[in-house]
C-alpha positions in Angstrom: 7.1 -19.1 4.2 5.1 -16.5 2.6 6.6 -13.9 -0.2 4.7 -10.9 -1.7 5.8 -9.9 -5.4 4.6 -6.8 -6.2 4.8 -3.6 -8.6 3.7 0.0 -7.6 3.2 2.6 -10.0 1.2 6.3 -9.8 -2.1 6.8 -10.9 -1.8 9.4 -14.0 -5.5 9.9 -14.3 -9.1 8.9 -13.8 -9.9 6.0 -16.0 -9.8 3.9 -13.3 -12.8 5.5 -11.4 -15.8 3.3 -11.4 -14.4 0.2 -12.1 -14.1 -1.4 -8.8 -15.5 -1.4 -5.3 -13.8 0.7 -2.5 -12.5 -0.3 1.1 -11.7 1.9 3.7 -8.0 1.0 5.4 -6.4 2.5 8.2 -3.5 0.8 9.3 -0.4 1.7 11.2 3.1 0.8 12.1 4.2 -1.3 15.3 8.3 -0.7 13.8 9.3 0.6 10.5 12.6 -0.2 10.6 14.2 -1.6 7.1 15.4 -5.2 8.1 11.5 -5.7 9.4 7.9 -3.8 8.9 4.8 -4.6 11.1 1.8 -3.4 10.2 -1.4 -3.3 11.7 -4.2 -2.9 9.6 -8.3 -2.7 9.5 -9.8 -3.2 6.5 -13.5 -3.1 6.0 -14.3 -5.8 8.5 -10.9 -7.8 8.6 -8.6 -6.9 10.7 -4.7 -8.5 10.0 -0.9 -8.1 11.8 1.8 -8.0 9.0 5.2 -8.6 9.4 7.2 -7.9 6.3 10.6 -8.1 5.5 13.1 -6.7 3.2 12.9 -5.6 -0.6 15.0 -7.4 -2.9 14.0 -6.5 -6.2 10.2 -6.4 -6.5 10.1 -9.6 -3.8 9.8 -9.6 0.0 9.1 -12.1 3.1 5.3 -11.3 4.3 3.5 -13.1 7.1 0.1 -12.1 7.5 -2.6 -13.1 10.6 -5.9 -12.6 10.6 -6.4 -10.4 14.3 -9.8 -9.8 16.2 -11.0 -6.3 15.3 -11.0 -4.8 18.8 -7.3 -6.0 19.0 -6.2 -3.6 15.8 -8.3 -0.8 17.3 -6.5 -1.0 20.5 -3.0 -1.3 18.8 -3.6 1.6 16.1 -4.7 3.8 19.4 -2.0 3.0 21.3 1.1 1.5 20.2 1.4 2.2 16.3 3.3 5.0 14.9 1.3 8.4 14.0 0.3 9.5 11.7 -1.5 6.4 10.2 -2.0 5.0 6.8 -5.5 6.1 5.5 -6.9 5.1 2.6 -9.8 3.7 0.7 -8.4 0.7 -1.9 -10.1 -0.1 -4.7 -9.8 -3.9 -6.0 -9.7 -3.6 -10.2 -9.5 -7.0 -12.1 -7.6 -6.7 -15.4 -7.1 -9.8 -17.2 -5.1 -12.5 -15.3 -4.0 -10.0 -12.2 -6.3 -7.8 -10.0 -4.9 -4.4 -9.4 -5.6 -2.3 -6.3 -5.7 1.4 -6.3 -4.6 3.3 -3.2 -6.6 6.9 -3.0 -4.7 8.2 0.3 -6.6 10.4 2.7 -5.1 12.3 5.9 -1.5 13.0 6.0 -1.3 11.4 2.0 -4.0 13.2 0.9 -3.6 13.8 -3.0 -1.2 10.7 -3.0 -2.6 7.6 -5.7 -0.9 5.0 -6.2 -1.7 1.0 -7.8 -0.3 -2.3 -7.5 -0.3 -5.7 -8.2 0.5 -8.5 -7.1 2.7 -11.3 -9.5 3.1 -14.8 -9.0 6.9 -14.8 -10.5 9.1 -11.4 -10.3 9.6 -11.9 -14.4 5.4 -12.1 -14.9 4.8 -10.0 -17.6 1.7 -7.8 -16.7 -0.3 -4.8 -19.3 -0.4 -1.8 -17.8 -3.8 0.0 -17.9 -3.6 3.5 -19.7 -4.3 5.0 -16.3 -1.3 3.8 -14.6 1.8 6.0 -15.3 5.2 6.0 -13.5 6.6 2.8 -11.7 7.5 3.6 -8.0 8.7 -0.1 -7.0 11.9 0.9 -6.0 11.3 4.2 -5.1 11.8 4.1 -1.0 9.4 7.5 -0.6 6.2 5.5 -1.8 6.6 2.4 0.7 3.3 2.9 3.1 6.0 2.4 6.3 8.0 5.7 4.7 4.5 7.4 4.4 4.0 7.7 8.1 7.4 9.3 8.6 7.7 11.7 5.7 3.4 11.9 4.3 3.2 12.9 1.2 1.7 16.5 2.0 5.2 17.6 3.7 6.8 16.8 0.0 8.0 19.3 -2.0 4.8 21.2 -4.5 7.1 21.4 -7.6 7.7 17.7 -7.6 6.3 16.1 -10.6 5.0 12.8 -9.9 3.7 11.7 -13.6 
């Protein structure tokens, strides 16, 4: 059985620039619903299905399958949900985690968010002075919420600090 364990928070500025390579992701949705996410998703030259589960706490079931390339391409063009995730992630290692930084493009252009992954749900982790407000809980950030309401249909006055 596999489980991700993971934190989100917004990006508040750009120390983090420069300090990891970038990968371009598009990935889309087969269902969104809550009780079960599948994801399709190319990344670089890996392609994966991802069937997730639901949040409880910072914790959720995740199954993920390496796919053949051409299979995503055909799914995303077909059968996912529009619009699709775009964005280039950027893998940062800090210490004993790696974060990843999320620079949306497309619909969730403007949107920057990181994350990392923990190995216990009470891991204690040091935030880098670039990361500001924790989203983890926060239903508008998940990526499967994104495709549904992007982030360019949310309201300008919002402060997201």
């Amino acid at each position: 059985m596999g489980k991700e364990i993971e934190r989100r928070f917004l990006v508040k500025n750009d120390g983090w620039r420069g300090l990891g390579p970038g990968v371009d992701f598009q990935q889309g949705f087969l269902s969104t619903v809550k009780e079960r996410v599948v994801r399709v998703r190319i990344a670089g030259e890996k392609a994966t299905l991802t069937i997730k589960g639901v949040s409880e706490g910072f914790s959720r079931l995740e199954f993920e399958y390496t796919i053949p390339k051409e299979d995503a391409r055909i799914l995303l063009n077909t059968l996912c949900e529009r619009p699709w995730i775009e964005k280039t992630r950027h893998r940062i290692p800090i210490g004993e985690v790696v974060w990843e930084v999320d620079e949306f493009r497309g619909a969730n252009q403007g949107l920057i968010m990181a994350e990392v992954e923990l190995t216990d749900e009470n891991q204690a982790v040091d935030l880098p002075d670039w990361v500001g407000r924790e989203v983890s809980t926060d239903p508008r950030f998940f990526n499967a919420n994104l495709v549904h309401t992007p982030f360019s249909l949310w309201g300008a006055g919002e402060k997201f600090e």
